[in-house]
N, C-alpha and C positions, 0 to 999 in steps of 0.2 A: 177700708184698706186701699180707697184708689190712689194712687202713684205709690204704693209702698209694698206691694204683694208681688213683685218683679219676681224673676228666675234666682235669682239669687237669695233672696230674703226668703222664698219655699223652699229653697236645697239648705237654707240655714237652720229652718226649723225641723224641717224632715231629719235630719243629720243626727235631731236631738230628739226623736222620739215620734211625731207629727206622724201619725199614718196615711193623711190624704191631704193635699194642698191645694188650695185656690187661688186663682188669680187674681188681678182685680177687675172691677167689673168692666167690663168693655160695651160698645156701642154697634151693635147689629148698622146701624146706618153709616155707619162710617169704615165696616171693613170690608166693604163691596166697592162704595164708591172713593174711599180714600186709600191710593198704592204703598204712600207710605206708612201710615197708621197698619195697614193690614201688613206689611213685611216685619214690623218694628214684633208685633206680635206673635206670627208664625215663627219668627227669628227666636222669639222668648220659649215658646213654645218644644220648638224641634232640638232645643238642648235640654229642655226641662227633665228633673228625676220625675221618674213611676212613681205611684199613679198623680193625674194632676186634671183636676176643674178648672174647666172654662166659667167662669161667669158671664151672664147677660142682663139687660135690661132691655123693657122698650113693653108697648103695647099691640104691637102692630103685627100678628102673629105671621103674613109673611115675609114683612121685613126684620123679622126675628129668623128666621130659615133662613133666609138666604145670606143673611151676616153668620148664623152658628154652622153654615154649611161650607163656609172660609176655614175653617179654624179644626172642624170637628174633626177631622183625619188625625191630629194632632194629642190630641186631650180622652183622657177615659172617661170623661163625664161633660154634657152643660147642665150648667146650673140657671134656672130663671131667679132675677131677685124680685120681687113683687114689690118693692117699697112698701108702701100703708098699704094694708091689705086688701086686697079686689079677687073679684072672682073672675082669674086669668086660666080658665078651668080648658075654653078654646084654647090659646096659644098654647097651652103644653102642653093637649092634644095635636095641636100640629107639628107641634117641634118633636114630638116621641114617633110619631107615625113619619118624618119626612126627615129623620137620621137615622145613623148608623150604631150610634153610642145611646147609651142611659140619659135621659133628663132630672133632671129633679128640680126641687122648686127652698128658696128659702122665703120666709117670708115674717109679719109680724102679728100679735094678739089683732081682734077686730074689736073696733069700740064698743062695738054691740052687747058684747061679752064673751065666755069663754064658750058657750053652744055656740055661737055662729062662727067661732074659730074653728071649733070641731067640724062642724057641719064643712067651711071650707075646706079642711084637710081633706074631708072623705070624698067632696067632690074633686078634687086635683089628684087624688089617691084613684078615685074612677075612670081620670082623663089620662094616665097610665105613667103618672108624675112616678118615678121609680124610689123616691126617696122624699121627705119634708122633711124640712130643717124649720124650729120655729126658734125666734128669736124671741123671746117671754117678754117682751116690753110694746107698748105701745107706740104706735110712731107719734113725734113730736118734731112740731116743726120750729121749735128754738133750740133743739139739743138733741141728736139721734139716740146718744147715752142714756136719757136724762130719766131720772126713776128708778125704780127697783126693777126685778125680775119678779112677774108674777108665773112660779112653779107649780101653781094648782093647776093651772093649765097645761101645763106639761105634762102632769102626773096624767090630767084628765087623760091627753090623747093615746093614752096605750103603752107609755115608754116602759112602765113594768112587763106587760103582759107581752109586747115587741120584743122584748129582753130575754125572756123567759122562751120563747115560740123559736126565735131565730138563734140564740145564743151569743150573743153580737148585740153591744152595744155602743153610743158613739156620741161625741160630743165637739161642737163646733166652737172655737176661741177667735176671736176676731182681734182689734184693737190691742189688748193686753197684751198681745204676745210681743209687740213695738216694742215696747219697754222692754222684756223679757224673754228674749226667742226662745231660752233654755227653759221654757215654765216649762212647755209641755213635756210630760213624758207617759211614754203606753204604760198601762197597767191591765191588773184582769178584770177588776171591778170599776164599774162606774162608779162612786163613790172614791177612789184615791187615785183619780187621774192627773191632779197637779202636787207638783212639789214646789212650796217656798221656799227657795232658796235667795239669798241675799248674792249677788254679784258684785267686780269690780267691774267698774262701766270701760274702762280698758282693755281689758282681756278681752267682754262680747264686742265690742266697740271693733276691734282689731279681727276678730275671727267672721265680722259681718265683712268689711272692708275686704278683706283676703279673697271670700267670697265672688265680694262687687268686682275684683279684678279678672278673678277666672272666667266670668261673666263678664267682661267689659263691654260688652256688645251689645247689652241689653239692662244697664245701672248707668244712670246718667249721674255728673257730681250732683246734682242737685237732688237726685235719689240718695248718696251717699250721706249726703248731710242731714237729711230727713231723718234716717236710722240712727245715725251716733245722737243726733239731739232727742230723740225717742229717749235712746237707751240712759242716757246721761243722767234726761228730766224725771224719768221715772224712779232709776236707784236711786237718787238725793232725797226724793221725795219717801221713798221708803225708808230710809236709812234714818231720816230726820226724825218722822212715825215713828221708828224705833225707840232714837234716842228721848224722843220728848215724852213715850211714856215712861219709860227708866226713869226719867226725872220727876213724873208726876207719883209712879209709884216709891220713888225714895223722897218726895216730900211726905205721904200719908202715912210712911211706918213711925 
């Protein structure tokens, strides 16, 4: 989601259901020592709807502080993103113990296999990470997407028994939502939290845009056209899907 998770493209999806929003990921190094990168931000930030994540990167757990301690006044949560999985179990002990807000951590399967994913959950779950997010794929460095979702792992780490303990369950949409900002919508169950619905790429096309003006301060053009070509690429692309099985199921009757 980096250059496309701006204020405006989270008040577009919040609008439509989204009960937490993320930024895109930002660079601890750069909002201490860069004035304008860090104003560009807190600007995005101090109009932002309720509630809204900071995302981070970086290894360096105190030049992680002192970058999430720019920001954090701002935002109900940081999030750390882990890239390929490491056991960053320090840094977000420091960042939980040296803010004000919740941290949590997202992160991916470890190659190792699905124990030592668990195993890292519970030790980032011990360094007082408030929340894990796990992204069921393995990182890949020809294609962040690339592969399936493996959800035995997910199963493994507890999301029944979490589910059940807290009453409250939750699911993280990244990428897909470009094409689609209207997927998401709340439900009660985790199991019918998206709705397919087909779109005209005009109507969201124009209701992101409207957006991007109310927000001008923080959607550059070159963000604007990021989103319509999203939106545009994606519903052709489904619409086609469509069509082209309608044709293959009336050649087979």
């Amino acid at each position: 989601m980096v250059g496309a998770s701006e204020l405006s493209f989270r008040a577009l999806v919040q609008s439509h259901g989204a009960t937490l929003a993320y930024t895109q990921m930002l660079h601890p190094s750069r909002l201490k020592p860069d004035p304008e990168y860090l104003a560009f931000h807190r600007r995005d930030l101090s109009h932002s709807p309720d509630p809204v994540v900071v995302q981070i990167c970086g290894s360096d757990a105190d030049e992680l502080l002192r970058g999430a301690r720019k920001i954090a006044n701002l935002c109900d949560r940081i999030d750390l993103n882990l890239g390929c999985p490491q056991d960053h179990a320090h840094e977000v002990s420091t960042l939980a113990h040296g803010l004000s807000v919740p941290v949590s951590v997202k992160m991916r399967l470890c190659i190792r296999g699905k124990d030592a994913t668990l195993v890292l959950v519970q030790r980032l779950s011990a360094a007082d990470a408030s929340l894990v997010t796990l992204h069921a794929r393995y990182a890949s460095v020809r294609q962040r997407r690339h592969g399936p979702e493996n959800l035995d792992v997910v199963k493994t780490s507890d999301i029944q028994a979490n589910e059940t303990h807290t009453g409250a369950s939750g699911i993280m949409v990244g990428g897909t939502l470009l094409g689609n900002p209207r997927r998401w919508r709340a439900r009660q169950t985790l199991h019918s939290v998206f709705e397919n619905e087909l779109l005209i790429p005009a109507d969201i096309s124009l209701e992101c845009l409207e957006l991007c003006q109310a927000y001008s301060n923080t959607a550059s053009l070159k963000t604007m056209q990021v989103h319509v070509r999203h939106i545009v690429e994606f519903q052709w692309y489904v619409h086609t899907n469509k069509l082209e099985r309608r044709f293959y199921q009336s050649g087979t009757q």
